[in-house]
C-alpha positions in Angstrom: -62.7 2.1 45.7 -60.8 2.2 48.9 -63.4 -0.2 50.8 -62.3 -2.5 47.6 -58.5 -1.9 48.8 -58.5 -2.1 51.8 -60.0 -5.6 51.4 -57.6 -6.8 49.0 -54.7 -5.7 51.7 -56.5 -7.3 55.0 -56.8 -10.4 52.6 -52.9 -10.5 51.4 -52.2 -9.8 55.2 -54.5 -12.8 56.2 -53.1 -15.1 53.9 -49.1 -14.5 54.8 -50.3 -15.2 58.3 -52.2 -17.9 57.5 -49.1 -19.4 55.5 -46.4 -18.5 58.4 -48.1 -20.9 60.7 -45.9 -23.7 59.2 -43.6 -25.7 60.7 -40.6 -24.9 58.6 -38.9 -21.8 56.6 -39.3 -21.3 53.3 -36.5 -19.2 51.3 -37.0 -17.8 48.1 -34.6 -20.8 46.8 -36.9 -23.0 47.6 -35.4 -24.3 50.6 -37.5 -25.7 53.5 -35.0 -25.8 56.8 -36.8 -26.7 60.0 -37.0 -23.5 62.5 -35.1 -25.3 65.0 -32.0 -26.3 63.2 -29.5 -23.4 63.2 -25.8 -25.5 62.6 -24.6 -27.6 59.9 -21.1 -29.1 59.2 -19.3 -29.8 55.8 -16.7 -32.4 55.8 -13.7 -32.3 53.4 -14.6 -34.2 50.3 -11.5 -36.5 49.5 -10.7 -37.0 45.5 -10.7 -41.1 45.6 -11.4 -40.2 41.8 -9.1 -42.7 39.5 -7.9 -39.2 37.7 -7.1 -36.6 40.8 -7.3 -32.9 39.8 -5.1 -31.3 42.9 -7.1 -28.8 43.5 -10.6 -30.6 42.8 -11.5 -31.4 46.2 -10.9 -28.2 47.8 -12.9 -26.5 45.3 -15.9 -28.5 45.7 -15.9 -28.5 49.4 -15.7 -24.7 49.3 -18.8 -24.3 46.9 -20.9 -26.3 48.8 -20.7 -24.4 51.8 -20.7 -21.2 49.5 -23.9 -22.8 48.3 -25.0 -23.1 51.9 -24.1 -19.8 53.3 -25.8 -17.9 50.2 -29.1 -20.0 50.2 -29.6 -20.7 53.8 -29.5 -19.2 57.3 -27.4 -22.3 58.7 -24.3 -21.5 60.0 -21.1 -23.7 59.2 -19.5 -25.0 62.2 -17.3 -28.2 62.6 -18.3 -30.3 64.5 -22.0 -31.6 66.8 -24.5 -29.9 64.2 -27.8 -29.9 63.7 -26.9 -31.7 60.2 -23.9 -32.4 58.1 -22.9 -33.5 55.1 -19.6 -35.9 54.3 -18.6 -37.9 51.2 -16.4 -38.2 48.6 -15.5 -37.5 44.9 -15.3 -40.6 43.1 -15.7 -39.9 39.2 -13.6 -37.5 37.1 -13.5 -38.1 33.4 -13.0 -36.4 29.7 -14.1 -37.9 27.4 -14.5 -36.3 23.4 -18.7 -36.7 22.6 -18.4 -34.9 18.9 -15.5 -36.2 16.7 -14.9 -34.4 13.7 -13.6 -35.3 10.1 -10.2 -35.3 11.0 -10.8 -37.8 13.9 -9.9 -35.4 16.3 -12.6 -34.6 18.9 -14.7 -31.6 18.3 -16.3 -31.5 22.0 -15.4 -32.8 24.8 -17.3 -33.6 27.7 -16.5 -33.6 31.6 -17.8 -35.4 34.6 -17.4 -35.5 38.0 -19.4 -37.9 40.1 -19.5 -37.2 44.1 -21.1 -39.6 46.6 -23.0 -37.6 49.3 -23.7 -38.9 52.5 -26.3 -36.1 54.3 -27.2 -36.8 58.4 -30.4 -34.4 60.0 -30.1 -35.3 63.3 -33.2 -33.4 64.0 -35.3 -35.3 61.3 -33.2 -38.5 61.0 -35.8 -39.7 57.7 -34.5 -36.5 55.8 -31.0 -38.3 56.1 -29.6 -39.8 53.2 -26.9 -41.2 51.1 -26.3 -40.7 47.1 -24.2 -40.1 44.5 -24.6 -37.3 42.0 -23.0 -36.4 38.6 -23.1 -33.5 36.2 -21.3 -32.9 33.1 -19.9 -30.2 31.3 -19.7 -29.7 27.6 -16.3 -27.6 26.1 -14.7 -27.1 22.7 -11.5 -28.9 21.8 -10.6 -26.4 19.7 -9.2 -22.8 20.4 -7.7 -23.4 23.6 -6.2 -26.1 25.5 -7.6 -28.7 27.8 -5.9 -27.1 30.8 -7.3 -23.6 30.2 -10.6 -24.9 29.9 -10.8 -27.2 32.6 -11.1 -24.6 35.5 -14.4 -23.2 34.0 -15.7 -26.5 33.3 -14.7 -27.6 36.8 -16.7 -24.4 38.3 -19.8 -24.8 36.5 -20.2 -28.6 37.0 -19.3 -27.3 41.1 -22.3 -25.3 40.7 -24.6 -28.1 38.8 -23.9 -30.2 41.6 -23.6 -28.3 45.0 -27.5 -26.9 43.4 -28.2 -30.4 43.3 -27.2 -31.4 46.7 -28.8 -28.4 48.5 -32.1 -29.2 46.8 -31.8 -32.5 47.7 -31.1 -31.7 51.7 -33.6 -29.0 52.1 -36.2 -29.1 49.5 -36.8 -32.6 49.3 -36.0 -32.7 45.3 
């Protein structure tokens, strides 16, 4: 019985060596981030939306690097990094997807669209440049637009720094 586990251990131990010999790092997100870049640089994303939340852009920005700083080992830095990502929000809308008897909408939906622009300078064919959008269903009903809105904001912030992140690092 021992002989048996000692077996099973020298094999788990062989395989994780055998599977660190890679190039890059895996995370448990699923990220893969080459060992040799340590810096990346987030660039304020401007709200050229046609309907400007204030607060929109600032939020965004924020939760991507939040994104970054709990799902990576990069460190955020301003300027010269090993990557960086810069862009633009260009799509904010509301729009009601379930109208009820009364003609009054029953659900609404927001979107926000944000066009991503990604350089690696260590692996310049990782680079790229694309928009994303994600939407967020909410209830008309109850409460008003404006108290729902934050929420809404926050989780399509989530949907789409998720989005990005996989994008950049593991090649989704």
């Amino acid at each position: 019985m021992q002989k048996i586990v000692k077996k099973v251990i020298g094999l788990v131990i062989m395989a994780l060596l055998f599977l660190q010999q890679g190039c890059d790092v895996y995370t448990f997100s699923g990220a893969s981030i080459p060992d040799n870049m340590k810096t990346i640089s987030v660039q304020f994303f401007e709200n050229n939306a046609p309907l400007v939340v204030p607060y929109l852009s600032q939020q965004f920005t924020e939760a991507l690097k939040d994104r970054i700083r709990n799902q990576s080992r990069l460190s955020i830095i301003r300027a010269d990094a090993d990557a960086s990502f810069e862009g633009r929000i260009t799509g904010y809308s509301i729009v009601p997807v379930a109208i009820q008897g009364n003609e009054r909408a029953g659900l609404n939906r927001l979107t926000i669209t944000v066009s991503v622009k990604y350089k690696n300078t260590l692996k310049p064919e990782l680079s790229f440049e694309q928009s994303f959008s994600e939407k967020d269903d909410f209830p008309s009903s109850g409460t008003s637009l404006q108290a729902q809105e934050p929420k809404s904001i926050a989780t399509i912030n989530q949907k789409l720094t998720e989005a990005i992140f996989n994008r950049a690092f593991a090649n989704w």
